[in-house]
Residue frames relative to the residue before (quaternion, step in Angstrom):
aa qw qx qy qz dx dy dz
X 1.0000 0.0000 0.0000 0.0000 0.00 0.00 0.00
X 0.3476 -0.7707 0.4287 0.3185 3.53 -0.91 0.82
X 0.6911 -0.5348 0.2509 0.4165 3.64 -0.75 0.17
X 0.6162 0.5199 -0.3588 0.4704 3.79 1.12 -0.67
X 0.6625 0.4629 -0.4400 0.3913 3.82 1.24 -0.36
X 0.4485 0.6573 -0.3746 0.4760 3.64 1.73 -1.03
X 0.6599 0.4706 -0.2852 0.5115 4.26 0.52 -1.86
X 0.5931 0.4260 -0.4722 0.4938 4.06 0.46 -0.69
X 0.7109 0.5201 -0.3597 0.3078 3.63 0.17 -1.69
X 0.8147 0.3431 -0.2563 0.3909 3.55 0.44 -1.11
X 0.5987 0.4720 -0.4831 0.4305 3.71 1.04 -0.34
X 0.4239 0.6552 -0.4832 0.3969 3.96 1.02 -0.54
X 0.8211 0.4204 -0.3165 0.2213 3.29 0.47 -1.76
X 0.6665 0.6412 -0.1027 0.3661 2.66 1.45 -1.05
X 0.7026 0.4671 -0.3316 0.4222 3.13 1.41 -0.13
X 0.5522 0.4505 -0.4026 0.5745 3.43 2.24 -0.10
X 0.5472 0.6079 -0.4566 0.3501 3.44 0.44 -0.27
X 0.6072 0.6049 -0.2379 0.4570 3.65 1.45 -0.93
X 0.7702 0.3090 -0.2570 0.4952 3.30 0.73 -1.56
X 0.3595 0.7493 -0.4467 0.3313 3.46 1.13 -0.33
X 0.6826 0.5542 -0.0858 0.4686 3.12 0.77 -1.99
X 0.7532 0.3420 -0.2573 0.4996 3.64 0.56 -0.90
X 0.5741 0.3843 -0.4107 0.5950 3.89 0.64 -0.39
X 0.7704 0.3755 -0.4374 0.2723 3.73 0.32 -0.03
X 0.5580 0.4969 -0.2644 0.6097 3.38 1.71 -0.68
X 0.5953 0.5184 -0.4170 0.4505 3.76 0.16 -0.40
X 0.6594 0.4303 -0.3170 0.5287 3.87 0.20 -0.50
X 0.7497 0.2706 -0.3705 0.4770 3.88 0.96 -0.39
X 0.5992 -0.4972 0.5095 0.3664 3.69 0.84 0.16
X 0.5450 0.6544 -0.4506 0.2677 3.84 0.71 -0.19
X 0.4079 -0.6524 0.5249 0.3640 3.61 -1.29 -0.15
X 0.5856 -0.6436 0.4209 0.2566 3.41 -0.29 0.76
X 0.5480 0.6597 -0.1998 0.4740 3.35 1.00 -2.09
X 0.8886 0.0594 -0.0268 0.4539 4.07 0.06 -1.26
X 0.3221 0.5913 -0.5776 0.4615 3.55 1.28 0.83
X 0.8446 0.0981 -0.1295 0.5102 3.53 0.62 -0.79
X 0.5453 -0.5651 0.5306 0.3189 3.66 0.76 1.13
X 0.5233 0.5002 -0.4942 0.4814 4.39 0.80 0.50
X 0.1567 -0.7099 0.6564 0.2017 3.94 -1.27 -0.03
X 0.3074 -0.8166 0.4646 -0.1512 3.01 1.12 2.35
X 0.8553 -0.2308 0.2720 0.3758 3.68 0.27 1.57
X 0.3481 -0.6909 0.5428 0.3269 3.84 1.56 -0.23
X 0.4660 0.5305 -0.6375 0.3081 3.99 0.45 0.43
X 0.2073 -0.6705 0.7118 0.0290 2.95 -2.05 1.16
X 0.0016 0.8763 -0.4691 -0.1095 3.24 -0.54 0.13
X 0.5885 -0.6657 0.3295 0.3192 3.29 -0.45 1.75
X 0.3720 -0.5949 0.5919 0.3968 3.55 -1.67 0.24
X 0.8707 -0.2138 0.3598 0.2581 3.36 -1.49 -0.03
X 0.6574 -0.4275 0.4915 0.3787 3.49 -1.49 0.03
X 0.0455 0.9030 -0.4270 0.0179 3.99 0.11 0.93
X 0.3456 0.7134 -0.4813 0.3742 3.06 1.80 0.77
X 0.4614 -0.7066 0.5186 0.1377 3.58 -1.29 1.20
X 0.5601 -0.6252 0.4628 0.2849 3.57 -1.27 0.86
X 0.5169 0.4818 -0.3312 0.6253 4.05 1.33 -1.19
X 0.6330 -0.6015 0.4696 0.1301 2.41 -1.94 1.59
X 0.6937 0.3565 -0.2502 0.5736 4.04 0.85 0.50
X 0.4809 -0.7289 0.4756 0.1064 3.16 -1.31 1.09
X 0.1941 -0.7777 0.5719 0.1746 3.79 -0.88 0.67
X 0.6502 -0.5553 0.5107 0.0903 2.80 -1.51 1.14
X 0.6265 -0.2335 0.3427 0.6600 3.50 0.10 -1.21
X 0.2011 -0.5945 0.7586 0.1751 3.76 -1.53 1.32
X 0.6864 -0.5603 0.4632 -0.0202 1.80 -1.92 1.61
X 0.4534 -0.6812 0.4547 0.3516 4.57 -0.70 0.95
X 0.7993 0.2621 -0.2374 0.4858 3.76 1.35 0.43
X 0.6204 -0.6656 0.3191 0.2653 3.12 -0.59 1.47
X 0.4801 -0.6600 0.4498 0.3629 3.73 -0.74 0.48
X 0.3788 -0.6530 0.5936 0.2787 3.73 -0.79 0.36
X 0.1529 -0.7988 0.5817 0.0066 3.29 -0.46 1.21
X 0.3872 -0.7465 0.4553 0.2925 3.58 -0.46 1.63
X 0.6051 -0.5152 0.5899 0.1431 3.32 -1.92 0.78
X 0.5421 0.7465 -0.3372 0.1876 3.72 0.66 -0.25
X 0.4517 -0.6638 0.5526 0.2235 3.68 -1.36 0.37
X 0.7796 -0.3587 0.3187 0.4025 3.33 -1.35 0.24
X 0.8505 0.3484 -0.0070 0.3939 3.50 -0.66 -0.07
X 0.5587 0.6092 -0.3387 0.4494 3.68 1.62 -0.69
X 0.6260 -0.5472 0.4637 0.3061 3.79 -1.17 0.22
X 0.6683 -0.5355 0.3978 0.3292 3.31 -1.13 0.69
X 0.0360 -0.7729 0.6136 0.1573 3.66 -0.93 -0.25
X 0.7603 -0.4476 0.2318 0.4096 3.66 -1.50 0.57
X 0.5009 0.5925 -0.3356 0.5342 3.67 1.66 -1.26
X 0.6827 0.5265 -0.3396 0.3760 4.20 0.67 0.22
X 0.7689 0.2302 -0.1909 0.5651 3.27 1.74 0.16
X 0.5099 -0.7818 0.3440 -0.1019 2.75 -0.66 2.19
X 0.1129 0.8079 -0.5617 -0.1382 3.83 -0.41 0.52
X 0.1246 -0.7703 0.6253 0.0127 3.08 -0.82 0.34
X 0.5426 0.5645 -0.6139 0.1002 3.61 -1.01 0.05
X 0.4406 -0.5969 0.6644 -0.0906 2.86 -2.51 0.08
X 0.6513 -0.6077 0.3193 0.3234 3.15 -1.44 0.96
X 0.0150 -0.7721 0.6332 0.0522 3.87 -0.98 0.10
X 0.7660 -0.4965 0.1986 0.3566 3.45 -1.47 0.23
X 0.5009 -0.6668 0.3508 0.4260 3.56 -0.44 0.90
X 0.5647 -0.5608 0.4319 0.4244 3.28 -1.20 -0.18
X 0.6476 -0.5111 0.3149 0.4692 3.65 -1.14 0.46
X 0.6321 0.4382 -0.4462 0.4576 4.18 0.79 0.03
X 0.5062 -0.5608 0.3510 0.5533 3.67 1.42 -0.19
X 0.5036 0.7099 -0.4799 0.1103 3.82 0.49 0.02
X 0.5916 -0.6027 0.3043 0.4406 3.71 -0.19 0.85
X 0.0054 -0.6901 0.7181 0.0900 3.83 -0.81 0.05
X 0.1477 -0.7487 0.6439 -0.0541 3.00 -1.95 1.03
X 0.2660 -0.6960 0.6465 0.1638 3.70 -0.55 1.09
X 0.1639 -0.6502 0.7372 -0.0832 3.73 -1.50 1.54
X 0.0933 -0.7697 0.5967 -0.2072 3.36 -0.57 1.12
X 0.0549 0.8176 -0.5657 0.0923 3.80 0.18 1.44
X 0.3151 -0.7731 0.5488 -0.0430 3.57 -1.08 1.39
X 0.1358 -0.6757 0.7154 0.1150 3.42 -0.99 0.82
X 0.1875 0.8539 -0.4740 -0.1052 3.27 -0.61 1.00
X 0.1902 0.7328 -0.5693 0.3205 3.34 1.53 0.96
X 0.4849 -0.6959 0.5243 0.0754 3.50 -1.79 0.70
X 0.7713 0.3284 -0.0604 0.5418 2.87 0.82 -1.15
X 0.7346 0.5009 -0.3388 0.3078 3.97 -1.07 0.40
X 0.5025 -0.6368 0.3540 0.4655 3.67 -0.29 -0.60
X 0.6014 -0.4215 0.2799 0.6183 4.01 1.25 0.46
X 0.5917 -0.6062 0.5238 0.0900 3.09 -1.92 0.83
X 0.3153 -0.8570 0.4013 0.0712 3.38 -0.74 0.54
X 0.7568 0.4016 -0.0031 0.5157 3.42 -0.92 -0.84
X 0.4792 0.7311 -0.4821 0.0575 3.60 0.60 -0.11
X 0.2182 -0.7720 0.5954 0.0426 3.81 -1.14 0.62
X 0.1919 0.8187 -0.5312 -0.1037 2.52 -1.08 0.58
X 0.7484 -0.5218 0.2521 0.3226 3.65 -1.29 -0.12
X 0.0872 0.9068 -0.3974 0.1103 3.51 0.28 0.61
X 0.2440 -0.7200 0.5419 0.3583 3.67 1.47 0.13
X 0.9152 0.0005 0.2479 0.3178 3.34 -1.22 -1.54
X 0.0763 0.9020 -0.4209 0.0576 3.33 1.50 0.29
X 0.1030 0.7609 -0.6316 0.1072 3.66 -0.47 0.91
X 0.1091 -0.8519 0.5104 0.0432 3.53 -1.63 0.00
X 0.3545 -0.6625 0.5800 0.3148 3.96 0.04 0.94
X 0.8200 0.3155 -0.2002 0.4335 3.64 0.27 -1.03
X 0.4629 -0.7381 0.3441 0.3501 3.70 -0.55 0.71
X 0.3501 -0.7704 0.5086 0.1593 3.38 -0.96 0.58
X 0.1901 -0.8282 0.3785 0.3670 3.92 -0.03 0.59
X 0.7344 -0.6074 0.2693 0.1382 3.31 -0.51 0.90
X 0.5726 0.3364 -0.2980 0.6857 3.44 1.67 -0.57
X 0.6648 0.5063 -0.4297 0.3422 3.80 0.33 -0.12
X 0.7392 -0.0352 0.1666 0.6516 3.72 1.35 -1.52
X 0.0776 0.7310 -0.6709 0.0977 3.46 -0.82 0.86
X 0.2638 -0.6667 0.6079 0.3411 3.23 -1.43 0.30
X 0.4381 -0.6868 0.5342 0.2258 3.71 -1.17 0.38
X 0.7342 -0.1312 0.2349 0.6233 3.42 0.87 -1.71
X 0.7122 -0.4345 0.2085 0.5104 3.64 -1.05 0.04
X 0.8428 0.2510 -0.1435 0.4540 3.38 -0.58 0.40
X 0.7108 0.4194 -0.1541 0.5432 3.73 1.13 -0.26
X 0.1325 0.7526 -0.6424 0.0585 3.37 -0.32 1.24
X 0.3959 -0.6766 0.5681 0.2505 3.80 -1.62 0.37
X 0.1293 -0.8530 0.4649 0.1986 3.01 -1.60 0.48
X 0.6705 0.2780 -0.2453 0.6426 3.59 -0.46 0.64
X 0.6627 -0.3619 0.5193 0.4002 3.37 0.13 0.40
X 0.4577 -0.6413 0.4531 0.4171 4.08 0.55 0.20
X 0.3033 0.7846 -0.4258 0.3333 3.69 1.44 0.70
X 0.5771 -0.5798 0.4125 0.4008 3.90 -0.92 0.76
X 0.0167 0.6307 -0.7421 -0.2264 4.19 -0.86 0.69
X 0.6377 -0.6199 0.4271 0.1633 3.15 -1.53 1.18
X 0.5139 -0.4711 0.4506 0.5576 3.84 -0.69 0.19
X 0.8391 0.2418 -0.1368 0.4676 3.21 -1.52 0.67
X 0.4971 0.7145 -0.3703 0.3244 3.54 0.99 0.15
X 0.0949 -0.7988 0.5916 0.0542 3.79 -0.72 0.52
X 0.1057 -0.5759 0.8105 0.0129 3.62 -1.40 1.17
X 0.0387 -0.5461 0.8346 -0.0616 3.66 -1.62 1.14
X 0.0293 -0.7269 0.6815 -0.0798 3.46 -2.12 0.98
X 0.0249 -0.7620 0.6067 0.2249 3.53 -0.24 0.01
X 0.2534 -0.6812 0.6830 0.0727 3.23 -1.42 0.85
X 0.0930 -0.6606 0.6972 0.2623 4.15 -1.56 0.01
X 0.1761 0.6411 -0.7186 0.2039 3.36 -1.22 0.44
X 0.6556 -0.6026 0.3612 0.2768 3.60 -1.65 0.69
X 0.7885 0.1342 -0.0109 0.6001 3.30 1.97 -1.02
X 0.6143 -0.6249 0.4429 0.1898 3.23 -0.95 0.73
X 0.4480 -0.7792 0.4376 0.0269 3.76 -0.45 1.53
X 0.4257 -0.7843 0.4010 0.2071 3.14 -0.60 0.90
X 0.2443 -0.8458 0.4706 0.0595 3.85 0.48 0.56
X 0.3007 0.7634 -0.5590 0.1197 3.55 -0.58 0.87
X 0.5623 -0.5799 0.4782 0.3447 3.71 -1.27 0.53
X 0.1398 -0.8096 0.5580 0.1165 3.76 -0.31 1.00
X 0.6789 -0.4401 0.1401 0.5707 3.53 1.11 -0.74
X 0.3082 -0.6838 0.6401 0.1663 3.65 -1.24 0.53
X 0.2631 -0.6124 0.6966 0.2656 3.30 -1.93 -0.41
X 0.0572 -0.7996 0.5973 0.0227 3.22 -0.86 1.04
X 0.4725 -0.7042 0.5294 -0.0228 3.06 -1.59 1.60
């Protein structure tokens, strides 16, 4: 065989082997580039459609799955019914990070959830926070709403500035 048929054969392969590779990574949302530790041409390839069936939008999911309550018709709400969520936003104009928090009643049934707490270690903020919406109380224990009922389907959003992003968790509520 002469050599220009061998130079055809191997750039062919190589060019199905490639798209191969990309119709196979593209369907998982992956980056090509650090699947194989190669900088494969600088292609990225976008994830999917990441819009959510629930009637509210997430910020950043969380590295633990939500506990999804066990419950019957007609039973009370439980802490596993309010949802944080939040995410980066533009920094402030000195450069200090800023983060949108977005808290969710998603319980159905009752008249809205109260008391709710939550975990917040050391919670601070460059940017003010109004006080009937999020406060901290003591170390680790901030309120929301003023410790006021958020209605089913209800949504509290704050932005906060700080260098790092707070862990957020449901400490307990009171349900009505």
């Amino acid at each position: 065989m002469n050599r220009r048929f061998l130079l055809v054969l191997f750039s062919f392969s190589f060019a199905v082997l490639f798209f191969f590779l990309v119709a196979h990574f593209s369907g998982q949302g992956k980056n090509i580039s650090s699947s194989f530790g190669l900088k494969l041409l600088g292609l990225r390839i976008k994830q999917g459609n990441n819009t959510l069936p629930t009637p509210y939008r997430k910020l950043i999911r969380g590295g633990t799955a939500m506990e999804e309550p066990n419950r019957i018709w007609g039973e009370k709400c439980t802490k596993a019914d309010i949802v944080i969520n939040q995410g980066p936003t533009a920094p402030l104009p000195s450069g200090i990070p800023t983060y949108t928090v977005e808290i969710v009643n998603v319980c159905v049934t009752g008249s809205g959830i109260s008391g709710i707490h939550i975990n917040c270690g050391w919670f601070s903020s460059a940017r003010l926070i109004n006080p009937k919406i999020f406060k901290r109380l003591t170390y680790n224990d901030c309120l929301v709403n003023d410790g006021k009922p958020l209605v089913n389907g209800g949504t509290l959003s704050f932005q906060y500035a700080n260098t790092f992003l707070y862990p957020l968790s449901v400490s307990r509520v009171v349900c009505s």
